[in-house]
C-alpha positions as CSV (number, residue, x, y, z in Angstrom):
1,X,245.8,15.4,-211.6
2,X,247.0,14.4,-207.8
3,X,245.5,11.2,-205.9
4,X,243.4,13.8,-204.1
5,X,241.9,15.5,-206.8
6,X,241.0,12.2,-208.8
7,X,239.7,10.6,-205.4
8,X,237.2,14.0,-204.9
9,X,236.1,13.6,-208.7
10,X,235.8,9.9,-208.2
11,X,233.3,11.1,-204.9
12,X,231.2,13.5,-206.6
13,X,230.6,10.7,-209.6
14,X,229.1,8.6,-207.0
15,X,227.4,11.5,-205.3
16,X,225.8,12.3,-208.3
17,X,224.9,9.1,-209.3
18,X,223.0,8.2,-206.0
19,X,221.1,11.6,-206.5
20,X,220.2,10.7,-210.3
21,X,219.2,6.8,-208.8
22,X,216.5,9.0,-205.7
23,X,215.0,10.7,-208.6
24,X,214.9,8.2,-210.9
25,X,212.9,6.0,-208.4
26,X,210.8,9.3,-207.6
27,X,209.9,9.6,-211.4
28,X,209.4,5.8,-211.0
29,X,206.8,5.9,-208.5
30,X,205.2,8.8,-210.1
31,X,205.1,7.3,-213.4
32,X,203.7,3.9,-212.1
33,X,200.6,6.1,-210.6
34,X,199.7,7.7,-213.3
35,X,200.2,4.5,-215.7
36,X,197.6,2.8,-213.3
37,X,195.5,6.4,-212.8
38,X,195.0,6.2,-217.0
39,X,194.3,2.3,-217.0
40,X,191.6,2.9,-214.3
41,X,190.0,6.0,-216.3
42,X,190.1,4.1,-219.5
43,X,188.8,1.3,-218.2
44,X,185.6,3.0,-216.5
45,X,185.3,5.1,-219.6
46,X,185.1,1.9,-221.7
47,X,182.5,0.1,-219.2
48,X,180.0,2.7,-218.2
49,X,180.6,5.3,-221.4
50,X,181.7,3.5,-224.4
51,X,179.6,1.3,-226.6
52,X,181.9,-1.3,-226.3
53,X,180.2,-3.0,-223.4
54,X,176.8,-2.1,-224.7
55,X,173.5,-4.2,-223.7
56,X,173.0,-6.1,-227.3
57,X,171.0,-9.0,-226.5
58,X,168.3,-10.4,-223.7
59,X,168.5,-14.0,-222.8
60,X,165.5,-15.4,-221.2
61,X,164.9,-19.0,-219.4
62,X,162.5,-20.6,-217.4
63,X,159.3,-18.6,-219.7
64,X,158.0,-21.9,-220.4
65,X,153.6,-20.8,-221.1
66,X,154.5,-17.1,-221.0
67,X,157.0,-16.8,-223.1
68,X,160.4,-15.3,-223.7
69,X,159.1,-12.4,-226.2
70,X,156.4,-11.7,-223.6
71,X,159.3,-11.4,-221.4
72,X,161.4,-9.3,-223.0
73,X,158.3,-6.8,-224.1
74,X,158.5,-6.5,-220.3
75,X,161.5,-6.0,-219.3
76,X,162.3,-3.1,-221.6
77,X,165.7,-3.6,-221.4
78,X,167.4,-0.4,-223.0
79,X,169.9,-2.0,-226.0
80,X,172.4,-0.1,-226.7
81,X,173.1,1.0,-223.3
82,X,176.3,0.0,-221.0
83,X,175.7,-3.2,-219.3
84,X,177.1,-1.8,-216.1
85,X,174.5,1.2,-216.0
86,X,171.3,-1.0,-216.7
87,X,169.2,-0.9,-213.8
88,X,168.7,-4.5,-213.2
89,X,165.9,-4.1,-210.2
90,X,163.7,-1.8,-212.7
91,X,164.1,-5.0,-215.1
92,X,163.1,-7.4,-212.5
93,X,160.5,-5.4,-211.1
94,X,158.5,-4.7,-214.8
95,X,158.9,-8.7,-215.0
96,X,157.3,-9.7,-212.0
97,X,154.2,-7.5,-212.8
98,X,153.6,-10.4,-214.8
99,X,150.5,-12.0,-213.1
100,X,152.2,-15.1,-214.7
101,X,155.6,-14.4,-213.0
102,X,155.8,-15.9,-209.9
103,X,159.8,-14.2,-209.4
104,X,162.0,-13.1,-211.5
105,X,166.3,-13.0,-211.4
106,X,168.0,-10.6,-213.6
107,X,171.7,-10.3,-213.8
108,X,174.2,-9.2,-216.2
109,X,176.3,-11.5,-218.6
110,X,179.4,-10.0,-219.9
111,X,180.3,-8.8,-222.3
112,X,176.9,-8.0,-223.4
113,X,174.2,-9.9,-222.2
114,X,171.2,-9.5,-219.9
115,X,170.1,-13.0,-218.3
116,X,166.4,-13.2,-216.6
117,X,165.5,-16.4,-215.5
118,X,161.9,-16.5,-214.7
119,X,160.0,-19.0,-212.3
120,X,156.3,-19.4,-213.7
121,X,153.5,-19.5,-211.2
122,X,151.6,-23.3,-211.6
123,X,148.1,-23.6,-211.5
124,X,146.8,-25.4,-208.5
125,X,143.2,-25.0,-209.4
126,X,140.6,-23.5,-211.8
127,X,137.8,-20.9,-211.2
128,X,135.2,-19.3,-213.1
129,X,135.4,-15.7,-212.5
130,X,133.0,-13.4,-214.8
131,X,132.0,-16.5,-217.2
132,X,135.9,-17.3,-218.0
133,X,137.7,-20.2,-216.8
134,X,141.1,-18.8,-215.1
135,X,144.0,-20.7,-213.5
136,X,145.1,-20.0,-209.6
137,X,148.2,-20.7,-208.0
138,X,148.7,-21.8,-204.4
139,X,148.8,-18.3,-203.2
140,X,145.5,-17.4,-204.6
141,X,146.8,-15.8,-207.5
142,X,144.6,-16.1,-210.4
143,X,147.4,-15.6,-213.8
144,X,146.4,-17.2,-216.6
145,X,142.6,-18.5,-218.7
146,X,141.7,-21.3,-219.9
147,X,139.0,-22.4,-223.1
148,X,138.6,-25.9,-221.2
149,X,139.5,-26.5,-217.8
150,X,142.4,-29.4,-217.6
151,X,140.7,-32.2,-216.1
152,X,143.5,-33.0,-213.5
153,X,142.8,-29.4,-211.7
154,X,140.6,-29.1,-209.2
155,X,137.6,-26.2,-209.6
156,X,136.8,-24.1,-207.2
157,X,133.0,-22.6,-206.9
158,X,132.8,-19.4,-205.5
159,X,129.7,-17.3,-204.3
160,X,128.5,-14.0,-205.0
161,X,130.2,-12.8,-201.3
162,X,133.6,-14.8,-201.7
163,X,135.9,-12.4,-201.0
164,X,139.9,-11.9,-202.5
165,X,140.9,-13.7,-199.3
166,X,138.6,-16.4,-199.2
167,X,140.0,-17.4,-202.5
168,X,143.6,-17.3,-201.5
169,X,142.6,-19.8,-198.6
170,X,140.9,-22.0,-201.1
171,X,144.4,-22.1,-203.0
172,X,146.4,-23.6,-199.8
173,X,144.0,-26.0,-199.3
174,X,143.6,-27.2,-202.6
175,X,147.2,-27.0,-202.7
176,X,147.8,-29.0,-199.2
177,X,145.9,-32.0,-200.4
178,X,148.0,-35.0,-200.7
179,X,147.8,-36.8,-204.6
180,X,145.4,-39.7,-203.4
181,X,142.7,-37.2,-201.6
182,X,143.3,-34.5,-204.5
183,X,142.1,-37.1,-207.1
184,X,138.4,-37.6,-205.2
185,X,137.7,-34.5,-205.1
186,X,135.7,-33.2,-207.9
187,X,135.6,-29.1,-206.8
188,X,135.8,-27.0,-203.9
189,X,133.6,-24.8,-202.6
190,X,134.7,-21.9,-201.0
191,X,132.2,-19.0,-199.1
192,X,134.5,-17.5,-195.9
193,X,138.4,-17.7,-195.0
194,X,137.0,-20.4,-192.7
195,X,134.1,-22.2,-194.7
196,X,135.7,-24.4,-197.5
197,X,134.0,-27.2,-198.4
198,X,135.3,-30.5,-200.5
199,X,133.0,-32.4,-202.6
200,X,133.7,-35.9,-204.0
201,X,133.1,-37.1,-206.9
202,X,131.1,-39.7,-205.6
203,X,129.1,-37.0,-204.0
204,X,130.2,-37.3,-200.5
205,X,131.2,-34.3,-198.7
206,X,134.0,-32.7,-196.6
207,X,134.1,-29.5,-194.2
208,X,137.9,-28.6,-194.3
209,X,136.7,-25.5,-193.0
210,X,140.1,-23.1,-193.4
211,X,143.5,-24.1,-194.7
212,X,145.0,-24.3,-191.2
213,X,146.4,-27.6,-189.6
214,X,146.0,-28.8,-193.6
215,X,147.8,-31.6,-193.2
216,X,146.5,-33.3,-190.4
217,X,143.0,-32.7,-191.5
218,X,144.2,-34.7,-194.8
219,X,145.3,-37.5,-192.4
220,X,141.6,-37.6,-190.3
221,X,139.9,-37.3,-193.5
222,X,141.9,-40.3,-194.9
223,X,140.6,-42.7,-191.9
224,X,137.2,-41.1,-191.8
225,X,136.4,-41.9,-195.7
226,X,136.8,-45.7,-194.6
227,X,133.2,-45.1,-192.4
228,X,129.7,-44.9,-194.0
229,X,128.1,-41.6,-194.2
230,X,127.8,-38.4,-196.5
231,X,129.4,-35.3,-194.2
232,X,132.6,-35.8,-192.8
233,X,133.5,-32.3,-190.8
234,X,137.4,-32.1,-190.1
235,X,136.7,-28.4,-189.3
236,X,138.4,-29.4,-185.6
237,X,140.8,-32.0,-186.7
238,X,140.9,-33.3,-182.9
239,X,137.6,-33.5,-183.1
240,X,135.7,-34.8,-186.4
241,X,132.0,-35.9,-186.8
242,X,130.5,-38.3,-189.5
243,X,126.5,-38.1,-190.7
């Protein structure tokens, strides 16, 4: 074989191998796609298909009076189901019907857990509403009964025309008092949005009037209970009268 011939041969080798090498990294490319196409099917398929993943348990916090069985009654959270495909604002949702359930978070806790955390309304005062003694929380919600009222609650007295809204004002200002007034007062009695009415437990009495400007009509009060007389009316905090 001449130099020439063995130097052409020599060419096509190298040709040939530089056309094998191109497809090879082709096939490369094209096999790296569908390696990462099959891991991203299998891994869907295993975390909105398979059972792997499945809901298999409900943790519950925070259901300190209501209770986490109460809770999970609730919820109706489908076991059994993927984790990724449970509807987590339908959960939250049936929780805070609740009247207990103030809110509600749900989330998801892989591999196989739902979490709701639940925040509890607190009683503010007590009310007697159709001969039962109920608890109400500052935003008028009434949640939960009582057999005796807990003597560190205020009550609130209603009339025959108290309205929904009426109550609900009753609630911030109960709420709004400050600790030291709160403990003198031995119920509230509530008839408009606008005509709320404190009354000692010494018998004296206090117009609050609505729940607006709250806090400075807890300061006037304060100053006012230092003078002798039976009404103290902080209706207009600017403005207060003693008889």
């Amino acid at each position: 074989m001449t130099d020439t011939e063995q130097s052409l041969r020599r060419t096509r080798s190298r040709f040939a191998r530089r056309q094998w090498a191109r497809r090879w990294l082709r096939w490369k490319a094209v096999l790296a796609v569908l390696l990462l196409l099959g891991l991203v099917l299998a891994g869907v398929w295993a975390v909105y298909f398979s059972s792997f993943l499945a809901v298999s348990g409900v943790e519950v916090t925070g259901a300190d009076t209501v209770g986490a069985a109460r809770i999970r009654a609730a919820a109706a959270v489908p076991t059994g189901e993927p984790l990724a495909k449970v509807d987590l604002a339908q959960i939250r949702s049936r929780v805070q019907a609740l009247a207990a359930v103030r809110s509600a978070d749900v989330s998801r806790q892989w591999p196989d857990q739902v979490l709701i955390k639940v925040r509890e309304r607190t009683a503010v005062a007590v009310v007697e509403i159709g001969g039962q003694l109920r608890g109400m929380d500052a935003d008028g919600v009434v949640f939960r009964s009582y057999r005796h009222a807990p003597p560190q609650l205020p009550h609130i007295q209603t009339s025959a025309g108290t309205r929904a809204e009426a109550l609900a004002e009753g609630a911030k200002v109960v709420a709004a008092l400050p600790s030291d007034l709160a403990a003198k007062v031995d119920h509230v009695e509530v008839e408009t949005v606008d005509q709320i009415t404190l009354v000692l437990r010494d018998g004296r009495v206090v117009k609050w009037g609505s729940a607006e400007q709250s806090d400075l009509k807890a300061e006037v009060v304060a100053a006012l209970l230092h003078q002798p007389g039976q009404e103290y009316d902080v209706t207009v905090p600017g403005q207060p009268t003693v008889r």
